[in-house]
C-alpha positions in Angstrom: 23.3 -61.2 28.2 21.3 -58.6 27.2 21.1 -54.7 29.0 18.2 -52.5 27.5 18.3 -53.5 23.6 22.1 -54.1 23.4 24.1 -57.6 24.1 26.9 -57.5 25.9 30.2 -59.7 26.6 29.7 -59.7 30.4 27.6 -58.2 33.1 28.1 -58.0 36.9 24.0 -56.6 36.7 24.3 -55.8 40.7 27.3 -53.8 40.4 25.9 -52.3 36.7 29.2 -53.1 35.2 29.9 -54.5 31.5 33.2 -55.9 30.2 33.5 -55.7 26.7 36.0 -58.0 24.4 36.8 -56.7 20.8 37.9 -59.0 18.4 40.8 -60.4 17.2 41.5 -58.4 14.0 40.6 -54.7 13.5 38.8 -54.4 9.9 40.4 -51.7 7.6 36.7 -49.9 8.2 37.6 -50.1 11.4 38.0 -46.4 11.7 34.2 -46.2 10.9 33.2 -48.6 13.3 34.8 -46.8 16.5 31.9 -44.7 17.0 29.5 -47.2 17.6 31.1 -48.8 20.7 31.0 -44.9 21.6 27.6 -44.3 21.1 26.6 -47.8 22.6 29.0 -46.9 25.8 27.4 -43.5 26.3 23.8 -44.9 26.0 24.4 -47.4 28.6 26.1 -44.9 30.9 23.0 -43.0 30.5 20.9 -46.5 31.9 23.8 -46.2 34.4 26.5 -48.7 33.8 30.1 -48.7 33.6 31.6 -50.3 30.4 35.1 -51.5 30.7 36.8 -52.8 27.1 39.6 -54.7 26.4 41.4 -55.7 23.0 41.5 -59.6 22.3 45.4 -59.0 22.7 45.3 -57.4 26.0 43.0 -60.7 27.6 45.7 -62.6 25.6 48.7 -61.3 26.5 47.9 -59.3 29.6 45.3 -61.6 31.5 46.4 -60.6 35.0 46.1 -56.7 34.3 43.0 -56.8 33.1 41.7 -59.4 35.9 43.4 -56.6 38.3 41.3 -54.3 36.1 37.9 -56.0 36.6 38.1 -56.8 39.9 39.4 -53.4 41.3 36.1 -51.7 39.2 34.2 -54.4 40.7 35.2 -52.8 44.6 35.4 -49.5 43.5 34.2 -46.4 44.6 31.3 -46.6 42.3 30.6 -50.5 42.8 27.5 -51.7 45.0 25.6 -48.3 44.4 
């Protein structure tokens, strides 16, 4: 799905949230990379959405925290502006 010129994991466009998945391995330029999620995250805050991120081993291991996660931004205080 694409928001403004970026594409993104998932959207809930109504609610202007976006759940993001890294991947599997974190490259040993990883450290160089880290600002670009960053800069991406603020510049869609600034369109006004939330961006929620989770590590491949977190949706592996922990699927029922971060579906807990998801769905409790999805009725938060800030969801159905």
């Amino acid at each position: 799905m694409r928001v403004g010129r970026y594409t993104v994991d998932f959207l809930w466009a109504r609610e202007m949230l976006i759940i993001e998945t890294d991947g599997y391995e974190t490259p040993p330029y990883a450290a160089r990379l880290r600002s670009r999620p960053r800069e991406r995250d603020a510049r869609l805050a600034i369109l006004g959405y939330r961006t929620l991120r989770f590590t491949f081993r977190q949706v592996r291991d922990q699927p029922l925290v971060v579906a807990s996660l998801v769905r409790s931004a999805l009725r938060g205080p800030l969801a159905g502006r």
